[in-house]
N, C-alpha and C positions, 0 to 999 in steps of 0.2 A: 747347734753346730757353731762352732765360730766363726765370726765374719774375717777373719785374717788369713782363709786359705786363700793364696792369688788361683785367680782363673784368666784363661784366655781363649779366643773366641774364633774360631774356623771359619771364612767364608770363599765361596768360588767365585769370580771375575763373571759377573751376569755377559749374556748374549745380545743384549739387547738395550733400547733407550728406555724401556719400561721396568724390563731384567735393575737397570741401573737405580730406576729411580724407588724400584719394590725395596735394594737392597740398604738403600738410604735412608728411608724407611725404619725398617730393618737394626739399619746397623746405629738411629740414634735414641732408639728404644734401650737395645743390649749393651750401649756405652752406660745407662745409667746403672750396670753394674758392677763398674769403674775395673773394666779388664786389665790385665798389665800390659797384653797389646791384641793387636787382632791380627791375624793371619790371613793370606792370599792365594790360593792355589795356583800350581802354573802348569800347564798342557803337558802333554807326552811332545817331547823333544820341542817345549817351548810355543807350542801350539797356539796358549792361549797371552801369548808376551805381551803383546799391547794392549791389551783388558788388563791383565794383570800390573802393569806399570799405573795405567789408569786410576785402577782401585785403588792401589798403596799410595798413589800423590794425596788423592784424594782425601784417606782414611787421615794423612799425614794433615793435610790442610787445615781438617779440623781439628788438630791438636789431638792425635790419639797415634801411639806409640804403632806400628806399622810392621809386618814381619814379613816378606816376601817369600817365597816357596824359589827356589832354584835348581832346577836338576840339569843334570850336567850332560846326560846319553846325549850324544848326537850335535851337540856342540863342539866347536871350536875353541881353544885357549883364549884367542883374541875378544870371539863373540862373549864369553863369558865376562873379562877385562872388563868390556866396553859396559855392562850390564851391571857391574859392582862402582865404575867409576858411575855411573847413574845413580844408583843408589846412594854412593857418597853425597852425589852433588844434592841429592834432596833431603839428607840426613838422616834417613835409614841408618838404624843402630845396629838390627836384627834381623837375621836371616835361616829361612829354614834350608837346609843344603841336604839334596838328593839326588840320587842316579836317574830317577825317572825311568818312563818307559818308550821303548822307541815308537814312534807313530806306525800306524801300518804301512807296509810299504817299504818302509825306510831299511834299508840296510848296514848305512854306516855309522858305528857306534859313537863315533868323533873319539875326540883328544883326550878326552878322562871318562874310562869304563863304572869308574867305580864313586860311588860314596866320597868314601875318604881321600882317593886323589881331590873333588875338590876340597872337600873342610881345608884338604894340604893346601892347595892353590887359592883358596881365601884366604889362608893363615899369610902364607909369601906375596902376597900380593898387598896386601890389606891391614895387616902386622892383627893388633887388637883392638880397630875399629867394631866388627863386627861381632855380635853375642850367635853365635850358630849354635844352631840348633839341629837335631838329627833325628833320624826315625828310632822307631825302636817296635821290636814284636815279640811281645811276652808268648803267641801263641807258633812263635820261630815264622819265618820271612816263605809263602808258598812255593820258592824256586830256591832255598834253602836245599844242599845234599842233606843236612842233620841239625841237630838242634845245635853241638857243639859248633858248627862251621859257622852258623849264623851269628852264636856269640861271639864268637871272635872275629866275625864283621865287623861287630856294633865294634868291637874293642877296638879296632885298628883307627874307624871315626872318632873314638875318643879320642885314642893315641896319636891322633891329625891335628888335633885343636879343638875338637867341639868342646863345648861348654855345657850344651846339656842335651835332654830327649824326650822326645812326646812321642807315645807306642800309639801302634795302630789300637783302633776300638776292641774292647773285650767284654764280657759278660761272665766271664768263669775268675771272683778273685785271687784264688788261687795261684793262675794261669801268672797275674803282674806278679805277686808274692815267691812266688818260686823263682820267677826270670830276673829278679828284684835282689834275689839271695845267689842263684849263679853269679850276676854282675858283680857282687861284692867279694864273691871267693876269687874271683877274674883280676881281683885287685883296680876295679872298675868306679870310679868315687862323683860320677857329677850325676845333678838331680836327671832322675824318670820319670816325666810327668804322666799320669794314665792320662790318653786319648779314651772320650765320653761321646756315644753317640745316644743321644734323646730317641727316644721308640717311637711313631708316628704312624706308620703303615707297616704291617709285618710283612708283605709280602714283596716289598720293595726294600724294605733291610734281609730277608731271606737273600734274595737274588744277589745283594750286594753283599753280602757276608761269603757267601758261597763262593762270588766269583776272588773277592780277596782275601778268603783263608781265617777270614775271623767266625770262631764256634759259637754258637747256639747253641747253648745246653738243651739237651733232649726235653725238660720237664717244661723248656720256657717255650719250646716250641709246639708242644701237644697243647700248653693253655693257650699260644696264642691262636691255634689252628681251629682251638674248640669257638671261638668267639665267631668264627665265619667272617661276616661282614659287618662285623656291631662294632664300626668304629670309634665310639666312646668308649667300650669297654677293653679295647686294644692298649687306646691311647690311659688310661688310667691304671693297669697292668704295667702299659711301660713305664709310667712315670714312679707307679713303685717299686720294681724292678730295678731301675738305673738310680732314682735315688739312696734307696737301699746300698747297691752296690757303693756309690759315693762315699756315703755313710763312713761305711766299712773301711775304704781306701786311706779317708781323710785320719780316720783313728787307727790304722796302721800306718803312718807318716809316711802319706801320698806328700811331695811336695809342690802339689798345685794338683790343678783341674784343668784340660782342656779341652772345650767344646765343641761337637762339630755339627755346625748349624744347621747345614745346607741352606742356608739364607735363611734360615725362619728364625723370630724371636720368640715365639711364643712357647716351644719346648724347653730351649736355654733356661728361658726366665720361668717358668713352671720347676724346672728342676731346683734352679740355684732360689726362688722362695722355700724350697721344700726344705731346702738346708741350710735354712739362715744366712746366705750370701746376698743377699737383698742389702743395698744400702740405706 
């Protein structure tokens, strides 16, 4: 595989001072696969915002290109202002921009419902400071009315300013390749990056696939089911499963890879030696 596909690298804002220093850890392991930046997760209605500010100084300190998660549910025009002039002032280039979900509880959606009001209100605020980034769901968005509606979601965030898109994780390549060729008859032209999630525990990605709408093909789920509790033999199923799949992506003109860690480095870096992105 060539070493020139860029990859980039998922992590969640840890809980904790040990959460902190695992992800440190962590995260100076997976820099020695010279990501183009590493990403930050941020809460349902900004939950997790002061972890999250934390991580990104930090990730920044050390001289590694930083991309903060921002969803917009439930916030205010100004809160949001106040949270991009931060980012300026620490020199965040790039930013992931999303609607997020509202917290439990919470009933009021704030000032921008949607996606693309912010990428809009990055763009007028911000001009082309920031490289945004958006979601994308090759297998359609689970509160999507149809598959067309969803496309023309994503399209309306393009048509705001985004620049580019990393889709939620998949397993079926078809699933990007189909959503890959809608986008382009949509008249739809910035990169898709497939979102990679590394296999680790099947029955902790079952539960999490299910609750966010990403499929499990039938055949991957009866081999992982047959394995019971033989977690070597899980973890080495997944890693030729998701490699494979990579594979595939990179030689149909994936324009990147991005990773989603859940803090670990050891799947990452298992995956990307399996395909030559080792430096």
């Amino acid at each position: 595989m060539s070493t020139k596909t860029p990859i980039s690298i998922e992590f969640f804002p840890p809980q904790t001072s040990e959460g902190a220093d695992k992800l440190r850890s962590t995260r100076a392991k997976l820099a020695e696969l010279k990501p183009e930046f590493f990403s930050v997760t941020f809460g349902a209605g900004g939950s997790t915002q002061a972890r999250t500010f934390e991580t990104v100084f930090e990730i920044r300190r050390e001289g590694h290109e930083a991309a903060p998660h921002l969803s917009c549910i439930g916030s205010t025009r100004d809160q949001i202002r106040a949270i991009l002039q931060r980012y300026k002032d620490e020199g965040i280039r790039r930013i992931v921009a999303l609607r997020g979900d509202l917290p439990s509880g919470v009933g009021d959606p704030g000032e921008l419902r949607y996606a693309n009001e912010l990428v809009a209100f990055i763009r007028a605020e911000t001009g082309s400071h920031f490289h945004i980034e958006v979601a994308a769901y090759p297998e359609y968005h689970p509160q999507a009315r149809s598959p067309r509606d969803d496309l023309l979601a994503f399209k309306r965030k393009v048509d705001a300013g985004a620049d580019s898109a990393i889709t939620q994780y998949f397993y079926n390549l078809d699933a990007y390749l189909h959503f890959r060729d809608e986008c382009t008859a949509l008249g739809i032209g910035v990169p898709i990056v497939p979102g990679i999630m590394p296999i680790v525990s099947f029955s902790k990605l079952a539960r999490f696939s299910d609750a966010c709408g990403a499929e499990i093909p039938r055949w991957m789920r009866r081999k992982f089911e047959s394995f019971g509790d033989d977690s070597d033999s899980i973890k080495a199923f997944g890693l030729d499963v998701v490699s494979d799949l990579c594979e595939k992506l990179i030689a149909a003109g994936a324009p990147g890879l991005h990773f989603y860690s859940m803090n670990q480095a050891g799947p990452t870096m298992a995956l990307c030696a399996r395909l030559g992105l080792t430096n």
